[in-house]
N, C-alpha and C positions, 0 to 999 in steps of 0.2 A: 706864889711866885709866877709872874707872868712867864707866859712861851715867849722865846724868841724866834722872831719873824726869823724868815728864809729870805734870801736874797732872790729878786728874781732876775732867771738873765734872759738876753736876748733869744737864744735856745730854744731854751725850755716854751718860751711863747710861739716858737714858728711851729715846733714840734707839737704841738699840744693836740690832740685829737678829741676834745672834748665838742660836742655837737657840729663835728663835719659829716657824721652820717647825715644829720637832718639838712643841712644843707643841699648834699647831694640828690637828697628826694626831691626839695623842695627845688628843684633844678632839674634833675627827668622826670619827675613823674607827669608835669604836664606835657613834656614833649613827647613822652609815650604816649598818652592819652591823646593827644592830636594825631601821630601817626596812627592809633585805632580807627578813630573818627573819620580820614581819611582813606584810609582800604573800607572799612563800609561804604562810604560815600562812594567811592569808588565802582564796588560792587556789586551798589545797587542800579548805577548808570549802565554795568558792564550787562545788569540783567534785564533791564527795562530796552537794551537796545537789542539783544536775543530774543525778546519778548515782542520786539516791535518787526524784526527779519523775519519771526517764526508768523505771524499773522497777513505779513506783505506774501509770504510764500504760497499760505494755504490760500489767499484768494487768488493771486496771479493761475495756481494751478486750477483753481476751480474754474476760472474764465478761459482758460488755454483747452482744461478738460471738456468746459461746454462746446467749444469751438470745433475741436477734432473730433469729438463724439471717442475718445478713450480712455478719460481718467474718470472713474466712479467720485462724485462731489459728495462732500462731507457735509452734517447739520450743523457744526461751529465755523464755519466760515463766517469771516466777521464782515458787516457792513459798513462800517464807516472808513473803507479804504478806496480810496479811488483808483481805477483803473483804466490808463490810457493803449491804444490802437495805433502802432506806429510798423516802419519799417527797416529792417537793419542786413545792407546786404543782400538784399531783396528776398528775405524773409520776413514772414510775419512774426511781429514782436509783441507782447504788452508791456509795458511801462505801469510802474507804483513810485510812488513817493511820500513820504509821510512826516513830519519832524517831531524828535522827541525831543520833548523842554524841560527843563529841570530848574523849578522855582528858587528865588534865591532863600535860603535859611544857613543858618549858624553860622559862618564863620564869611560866607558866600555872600559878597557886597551889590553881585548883579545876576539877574537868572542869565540863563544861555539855553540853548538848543544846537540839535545837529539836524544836518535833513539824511536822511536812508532813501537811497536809490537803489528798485531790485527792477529784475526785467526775464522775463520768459522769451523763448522762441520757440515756434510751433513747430513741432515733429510729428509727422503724419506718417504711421507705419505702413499704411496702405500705398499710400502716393510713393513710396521707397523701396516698399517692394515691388512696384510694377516698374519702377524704374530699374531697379537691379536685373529684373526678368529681361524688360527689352535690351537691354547691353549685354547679355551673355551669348 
């Protein structure tokens, strides 16, 4: 004896919850997976430009150090920074400048770079205290 069929109604089909889980994956998991990819990218930018302040710094101070004769220079001081001789307020200043690039890959249609401006001013403990002396 055959079964008799069910009716189907409208209902029952809007209601049906048969493969809405997979749907639902198949709809955030790559959005999750791109905001991952994102905060990495991100912070690998955030550490390559810490990485690029922390190297502009030890040299500005090693060329500021050699200048006053006060800061002990360090053997990691990097060379490939350039160091400019300017004046600010008529203090002696040095100027760095350097850009970090970041090649275009994965999802990135065009590379880009930033330029990092750092700048020293020289403080001479001597020439400050002989001035504090003569004005008392």
């Amino acid at each position: 004896m055959p079964r008799p069929k069910k009716k189907l109604r409208a209902s029952s089909i809007l209601y049906c919850k048969k493969g809405g889980t997979m749907v639902e994956a198949a709809v955030v998991l790559p959005l999750i997976m791109l905001s991952v990819m994102a905060v990495i990218y991100i912070l690998s930018f955030m550490y390559n430009e810490t990485a690029t302040n922390t190297l502009m710094h030890l040299k500005l101070n090693e060329k500021m150090g050699t200048e006053t004769g006060t800061v002990k220079t360090y053997k990691n001081v990097p060379q490939n920074i350039t160091v400019y001789a300017g004046t600010y307020n008529f203090k002696k200043v040095f100027l760095s400048e350097k850009d970090i690039k970041f090649r275009r890959s994965g999802l990135l249609q065009n590379s880009f770079s930033k330029k990092k401006e750092s700048r020293v001013f020289s403080v001479d403990e001597k020439k400050y205290i002989r001035y504090s002396d003569f004005f008392k």
